[in-house]
Structure formats: C-alpha cells, structure tokens
N, C-alpha and C positions, 0 to 999 in steps of 0.2 A: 590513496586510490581516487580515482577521478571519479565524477566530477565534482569541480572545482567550486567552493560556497565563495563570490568574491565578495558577500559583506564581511564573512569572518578573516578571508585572506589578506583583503586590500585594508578596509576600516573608511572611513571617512566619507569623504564623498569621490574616491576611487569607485566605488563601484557604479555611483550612480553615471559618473562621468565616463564611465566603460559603456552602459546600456544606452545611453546618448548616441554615443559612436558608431553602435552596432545598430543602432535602430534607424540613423541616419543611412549609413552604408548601405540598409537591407530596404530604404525608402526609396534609394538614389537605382539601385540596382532592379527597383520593381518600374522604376517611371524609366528607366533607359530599355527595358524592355518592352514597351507600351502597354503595360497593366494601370497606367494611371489614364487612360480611354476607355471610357464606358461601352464604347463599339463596339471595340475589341473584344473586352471580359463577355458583351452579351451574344460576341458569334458563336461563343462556343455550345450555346443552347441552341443555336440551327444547324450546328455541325460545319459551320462554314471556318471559322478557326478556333481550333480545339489548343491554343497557344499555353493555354491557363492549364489544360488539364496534362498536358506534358508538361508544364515546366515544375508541379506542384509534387508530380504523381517521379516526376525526375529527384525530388529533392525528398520525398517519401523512403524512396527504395535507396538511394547513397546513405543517407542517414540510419535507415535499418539495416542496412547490411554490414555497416560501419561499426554501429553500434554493439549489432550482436555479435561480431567478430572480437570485438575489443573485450567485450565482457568473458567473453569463453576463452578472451586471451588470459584474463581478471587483471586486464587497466582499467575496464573502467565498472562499477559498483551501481547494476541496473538497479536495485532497488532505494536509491537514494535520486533516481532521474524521476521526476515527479507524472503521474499519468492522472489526469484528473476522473476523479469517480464517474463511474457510468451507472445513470439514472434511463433507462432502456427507454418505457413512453416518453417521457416528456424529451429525450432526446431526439428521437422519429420524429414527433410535432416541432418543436426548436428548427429541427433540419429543413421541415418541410418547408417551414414560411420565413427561414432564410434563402431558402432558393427561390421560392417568389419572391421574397424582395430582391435578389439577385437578379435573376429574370426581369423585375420592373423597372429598378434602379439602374442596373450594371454595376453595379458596386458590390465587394464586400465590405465589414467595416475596414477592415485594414487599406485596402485600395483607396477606399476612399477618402481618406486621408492620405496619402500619395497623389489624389488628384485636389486634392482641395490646395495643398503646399504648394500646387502651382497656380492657384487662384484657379481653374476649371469653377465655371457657376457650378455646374452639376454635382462635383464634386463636394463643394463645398455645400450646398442645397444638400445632399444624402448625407454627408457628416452631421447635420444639424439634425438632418431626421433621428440618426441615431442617439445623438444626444437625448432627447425628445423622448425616444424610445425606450430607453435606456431609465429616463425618469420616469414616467408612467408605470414602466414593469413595477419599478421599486417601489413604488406608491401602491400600486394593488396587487402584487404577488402572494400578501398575508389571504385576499380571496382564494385564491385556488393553490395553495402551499397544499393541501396533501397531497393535491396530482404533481405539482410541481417537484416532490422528495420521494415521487413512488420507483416501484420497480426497480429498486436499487441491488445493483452489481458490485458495488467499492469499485477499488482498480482491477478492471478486468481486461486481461489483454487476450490476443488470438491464440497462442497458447493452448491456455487454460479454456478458451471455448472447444478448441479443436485437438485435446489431450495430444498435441504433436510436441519434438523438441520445437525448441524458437529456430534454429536453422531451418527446418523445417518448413516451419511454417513462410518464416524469412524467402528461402529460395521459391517457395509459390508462391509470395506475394511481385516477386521479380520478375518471374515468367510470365504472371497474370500483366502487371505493368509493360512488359516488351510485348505482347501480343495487344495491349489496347493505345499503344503508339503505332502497330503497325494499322491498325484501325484507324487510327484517327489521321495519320494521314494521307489513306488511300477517300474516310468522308471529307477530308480538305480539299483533295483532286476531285472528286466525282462532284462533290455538291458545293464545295465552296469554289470551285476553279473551272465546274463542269467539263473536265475532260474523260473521254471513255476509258470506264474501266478495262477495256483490255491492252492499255498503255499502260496501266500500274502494274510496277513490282514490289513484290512482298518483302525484299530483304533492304537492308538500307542502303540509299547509294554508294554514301561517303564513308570510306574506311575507317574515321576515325569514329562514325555514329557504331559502326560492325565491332570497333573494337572495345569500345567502354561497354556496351551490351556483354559481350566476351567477361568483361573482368568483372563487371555485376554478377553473374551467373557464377563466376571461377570464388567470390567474396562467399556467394551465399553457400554456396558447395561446401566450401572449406570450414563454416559456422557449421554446418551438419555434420560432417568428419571430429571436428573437436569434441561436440556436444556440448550441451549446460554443465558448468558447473556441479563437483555434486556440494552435500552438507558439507565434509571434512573439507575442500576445496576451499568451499565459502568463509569457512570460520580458521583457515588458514591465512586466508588474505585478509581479514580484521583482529587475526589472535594479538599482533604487535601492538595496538591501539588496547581492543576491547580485556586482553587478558590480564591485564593493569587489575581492573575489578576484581576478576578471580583472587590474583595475591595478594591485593592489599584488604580483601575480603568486602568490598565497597559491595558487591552485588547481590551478599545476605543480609538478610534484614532481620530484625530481633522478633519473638511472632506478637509481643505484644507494642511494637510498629505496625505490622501487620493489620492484630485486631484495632487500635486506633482506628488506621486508614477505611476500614472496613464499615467502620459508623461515621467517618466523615462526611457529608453530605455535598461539599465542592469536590469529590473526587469520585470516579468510578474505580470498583475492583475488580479483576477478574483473577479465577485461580485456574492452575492447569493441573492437574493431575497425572503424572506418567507414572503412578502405580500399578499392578495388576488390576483385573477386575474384583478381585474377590478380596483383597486391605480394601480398594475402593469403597466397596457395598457396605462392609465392616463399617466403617467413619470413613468418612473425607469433609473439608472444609464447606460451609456453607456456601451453594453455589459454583462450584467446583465443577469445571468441565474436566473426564477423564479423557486423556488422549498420550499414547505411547509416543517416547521421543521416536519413534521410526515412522509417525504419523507427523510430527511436527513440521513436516517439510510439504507437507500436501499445499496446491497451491488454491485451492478454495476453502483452505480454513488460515494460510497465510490472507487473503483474501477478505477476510472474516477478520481478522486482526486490522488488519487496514483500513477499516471504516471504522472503530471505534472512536472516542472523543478525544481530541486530546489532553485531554486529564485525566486518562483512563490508566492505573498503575496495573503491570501486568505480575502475577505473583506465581514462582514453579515449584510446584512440592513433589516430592516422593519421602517415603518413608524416613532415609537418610538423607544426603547431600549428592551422594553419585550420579544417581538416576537426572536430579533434577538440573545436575550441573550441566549436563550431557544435554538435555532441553535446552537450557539457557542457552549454552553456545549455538542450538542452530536456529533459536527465534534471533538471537543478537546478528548470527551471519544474515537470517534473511531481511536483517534490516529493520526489525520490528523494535519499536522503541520502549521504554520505561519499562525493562523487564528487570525481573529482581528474584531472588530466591531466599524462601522460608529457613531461615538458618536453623538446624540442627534436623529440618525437615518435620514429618509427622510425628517424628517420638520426640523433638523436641518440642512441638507446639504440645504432646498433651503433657510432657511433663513441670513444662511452664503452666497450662491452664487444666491441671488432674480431673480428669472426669468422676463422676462419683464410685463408689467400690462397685454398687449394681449393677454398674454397666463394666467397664473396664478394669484389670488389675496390672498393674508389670508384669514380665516375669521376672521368675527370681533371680536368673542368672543373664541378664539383659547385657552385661557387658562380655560376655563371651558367644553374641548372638554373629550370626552373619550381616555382613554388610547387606543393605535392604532389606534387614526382616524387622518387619513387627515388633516391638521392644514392648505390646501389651496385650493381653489376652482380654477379647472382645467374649462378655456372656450372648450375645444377638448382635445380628447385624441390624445399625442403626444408622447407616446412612448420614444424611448433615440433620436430624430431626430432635439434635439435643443441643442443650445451652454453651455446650463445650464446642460446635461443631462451629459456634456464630455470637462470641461473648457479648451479654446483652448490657445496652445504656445504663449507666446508674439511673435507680428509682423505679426501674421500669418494674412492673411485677409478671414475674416469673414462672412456666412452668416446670413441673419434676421433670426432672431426664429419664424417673424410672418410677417404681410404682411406689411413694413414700411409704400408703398406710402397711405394706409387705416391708419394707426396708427403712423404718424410722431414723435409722442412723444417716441414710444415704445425703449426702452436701448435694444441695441442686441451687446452690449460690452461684452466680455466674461468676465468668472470669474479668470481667472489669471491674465488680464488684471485689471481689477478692486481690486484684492489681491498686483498688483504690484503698482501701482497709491498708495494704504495705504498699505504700508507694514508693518505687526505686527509681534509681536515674538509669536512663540506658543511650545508645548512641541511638540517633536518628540519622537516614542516610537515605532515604528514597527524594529524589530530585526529579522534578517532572521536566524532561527534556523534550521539546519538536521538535519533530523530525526532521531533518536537514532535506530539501529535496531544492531541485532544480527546475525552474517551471519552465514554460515554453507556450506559445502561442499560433495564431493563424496569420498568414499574410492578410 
C-alpha cells in the first residue's frame, strides 16, 4: 500500500538522485511561473496579484481530495503520510514573523532559493538571511525551549478538531478554496487592475477553469459517499504484511521480556489495558492505561500514541490473548508502531511472577475457566500498588504486598528477584522499529 519509502525500495543513492529531480522540477516550475520575483510573491499582500495564493491553495485542495479519495479507496495508507506535530503557540508566533518576513523580503525560504539559482541579488541576499537565521535560532532556542515545545497537539489534523469524516471536511475545505479564488480575482480586477466592480463576474470565464472546479467538488463528494475507513477495513489492508506476527507469534512477548523492558532506562513502556473495569481495579500492570479495544480507534488517544518517543515499546494486555489480540490489530491498522502483546496475558504474567497467597490465589479449576476470565481470585482490589504489579531491581529493598506481621508466611520477594535466584533462557523479540512516514515540505 502506498505510500512508497524510496530509501527502503530503490537502496542507494536512487533515492537521493529521485529527490534531486523532483526538487529541480518543482524549482523550474516555481521560476516559470514567476514565484522566483520578489514583486510578485509581495502583491499579494496588497491584493494586487493574489498568484501565490491560487496556485498553493490550487495544489492544497488536488492533493486533499486525491488523497482522501485514495485512502477511502485503501491505495494509499494515510497514516504512514507524515503530518508534522502541531505545537499551537509557537506555531501562531512562527507564522506571524514569517509573514513579516515575507511581507519585508518577498520571499519565502523555498522561493527564495528559486530566485537566488538564478543569481537574483535579492534572492540570493534573503537565502543568506536564512541561513543566518536558521543559525542563530539553533544557538539560542535552548533560551526559550519551553515555549518553543508548548501547547502540543502531536499530529492533529482538521478532522479530529472538527469531529467531521475527512470527506467532509475535505469538500469544505474545496468550497472554502473556490469561493476565495472567486475573491481574489475579482480583488486583482478592482484593486490590482482598477476596473469597476460592476464588470466583474462571479463564475469563471473559461470552461476548462468551470470544469476542474466541477471535478474537485464531484472528488470531494465522492470521499464523503465512501467514508473512512473503519478498524476491520484498516487491519484488512495490512493483515497480508502485519498478520505474519500473529502466526509466527513474533507480536507476544514473554512477560518477563516485558518486566526487563519495564526497568530498562533507554526505553519507554507503556501498557494498554482492554480489560473490564472491575479485573482492572482488581491488578493491572504498573502504569497501565485501561482502555476497551472499541476505544482504541479514538483519534485523540491515536493521537496520544503519536507523540510518544520513539523508543517507546507499546504493550496490550487483557486477561487472555483474545481481547488483547483484537487491540493489537487496530493500534497496528492505525499505524501505530512497536506494539506488542503480553503472551498468555494477565494470568500468565501472574503465574510467571505468583503474587503472594494474601493477596491472590488461582482457582482451582482455572483450566476449565472462560476465555477472558480471571484465572485468580483477588482477596481486595489492589490496583498496580504491589511488587507483582511492577517487579522491582535486584537489591532494591522491598515493601509487603500485604500485611506480613498478619501473614508471616506471605513471599513479598519481587519478581526479578525470584527470575534472578532461577535464571532461564527465554526468546527476546521486541525490535524497536520507526515509523515509516513520508514527509513533505513548503514551496
């Protein structure tokens, strides 16, 4: 499924020599348009040629409506198209004093490199500044780095701000675009051409401008008729790839892999819980976010997954392996990387790491239990608040899971402790992979 990674496809220096081509192409095609004249790019802050903001706001709306089409067709795999995280204030500040520079210069950086490759002073004069600019930031952004990392969104798109499908939103982003083309070039006639507004017409002259408007509108229409995507959809068009883990069981992990990872210090953990709420409350893992797989598809807690580090291993538990498998496959559909599941689930993490008799017992007939249930009888709900819940570093010293001087017999020995006392060999299989994405830039 598209899109296409060409370091992993081509190898070599195919790819670099591909992004050569294209960036030469997309240089030649900005200075034949006359985006590499500072004039130009700076009429359109008087309204006299609004050139720039059709031809950007043109290449906006083909590419969205393309896009979202194709995904809803599933050719191509939106969640691997890279959206760079949105940091809210400093983005509004960022924008604002690139448009005064834009407004002082004429330039953006992109342009301005298109007019500097043609020797233009100006051009090449505003490339320098950037440079310039460019270093300075770097040299004192550790000064104002909190504001600089605040008000963070991760990848947020319109969407998710405006709980709409993406067709949806896509076709008023289309409508919005052809109504501020008919604006801008009735303010090219009135103010850059000064002819009277009651010689302007509102609809396009030229057939062929009436009919690409026409098939924008018919594109976005059609993304809102299909819809998104749902979960099963999603993890259909990656089962052929992703389902590999399932059978060859690569995407469980042993739980004392698991607890390793858990005290590792170069790695983050996180765990998901798709238990009920009431096993949950009972035990769950230390740190353990609970969330039902019919929540996993929320896109502000996918959202939430997408800013993490990447060295951040993701780990699915429920009781058994069903619940959590069911999880795995719709973090894996929505793209979400390093996910992995607790093999045997919660009755096998505690009968790998036994909690003491005070607190928990099996039952007796565990093997004739239901798929999902409980395979140990909790005396109190205890939450992740005992040594079983978050097995502690050898040496470390220890408190009881339960009340010793009541239960003298009760083991409140942790579980690395007791893994180090019988040390076995077991498979390791958690591989920290980034995430494949596609980036993309500004002219």
């Amino acid at each position: 499924m598209l899109p296409l990674n060409l370091a992993e496809s081509l190898g070599g220096w195919a790819p670099y020599a591909a992004s050569m081509l294209v960036g030469i192409g997309f240089g030649a095609v900005l200075e034949q348009s006359g985006f590499g004249d500072s004039r130009k790019l700076a009429a359109q802050f008087y309204l006299k040629d609004l050139t720039v903001l059709k031809v950007m706001f043109t290449a906006i709306v083909v590419a969205a409506a393309l896009m979202a089409l194709f995904s809803a067709l599933g050719l191509v795999d939106m969640q691997r198209v890279f959206v760079p995280p949105t940091f809210l204030v400093p983005g509004i500040v960022g924008g604002l004093v690139m448009g005064v520079g834009f407004i002082v210069g004429g330039f953006c950086p992109g342009t301005s490199v298109v007019s500097a490759s043609t020797l233009k002073l100006d051009g090449i004069l505003f490339a320098l500044g950037v440079a310039v600019g460019i270093g300075v930031f770097g040299e004192t952004v550790h000064l104002f780095e909190d504001f600089w990392y605040s008000s963070s969104l991760g990848r947020f798109v319109l969407p998710e701000l405006l709980g709409l499908p993406t067709g949806g939103v896509v076709l008023a982003v289309v409508l919005m675009a052809l109504g501020m083309f008919v604006a801008a070039e009735v303010a090219e006639a009135v103010i850059g051409r000064s002819e009277p507004m009651r010689l302007r017409t509102w609809l396009p002259r030229r057939g062929v401008r009436l009919a690409a408007s026409g098939a924008l509108v018919a594109l976005a229409a059609a993304t809102l008729v299909i819809g998104d995507p749902t979960p099963e959809e999603r993890w259909e068009r990656v089962s052929a790839e992703a389902g590999a883990a399932l059978t060859g069981r690569d995407a469980f992990v042993d739980p004392r892999e698991v607890a390793e990872l858990a005290e590792d210090t170069s790695v983050y953990t996180r765990f998901i819980d798709v238990r009920s709420e009431t096993d949950y409350n009972l035990f769950h893992l230390y740190g353990a976010v609970r969330r039902p797989v019919s929540e996993l598809s929320d896109p502000a807690f996918l959202r939430e997954l997408g800013g993490v580090p990447t060295n951040t291993v993701i780990f699915v538990v429920s009781n058994d392996e069903t619940e959590a498998t069911e999880g795995w496959k719709r973090l894996v559909a929505h793209g979400v990387p390093n996910v992995y599941i607790v093999e045997g689930g919660m009755n096998g993490w505690l009968k790998r790491f036994a909690p003491p008799p005070c607190l928990a017992t099996p039952i007796p007939d565990w093997q004739s239990r239901e798929d999902e249930e409980l395979a140990f009888v909790f005396r109190l709900a205890v939450g992740d608040c005992c040594n079983t819940a978050r097995p502690e570093p050898p040496g470390k010293k220890l408190p009881g899971d339960c009340f010793l001087a009541v239960n003298p017999g009760a083991n409140a020995q942790s579980a690395t402790r007791a893994a180090e006392a019988r040390p076995e060999e077991f498979p390791h299989k958690v591989k920290l992979r980034k995430k494949a994405a596609v980036k993309g830039g500004c002219g």
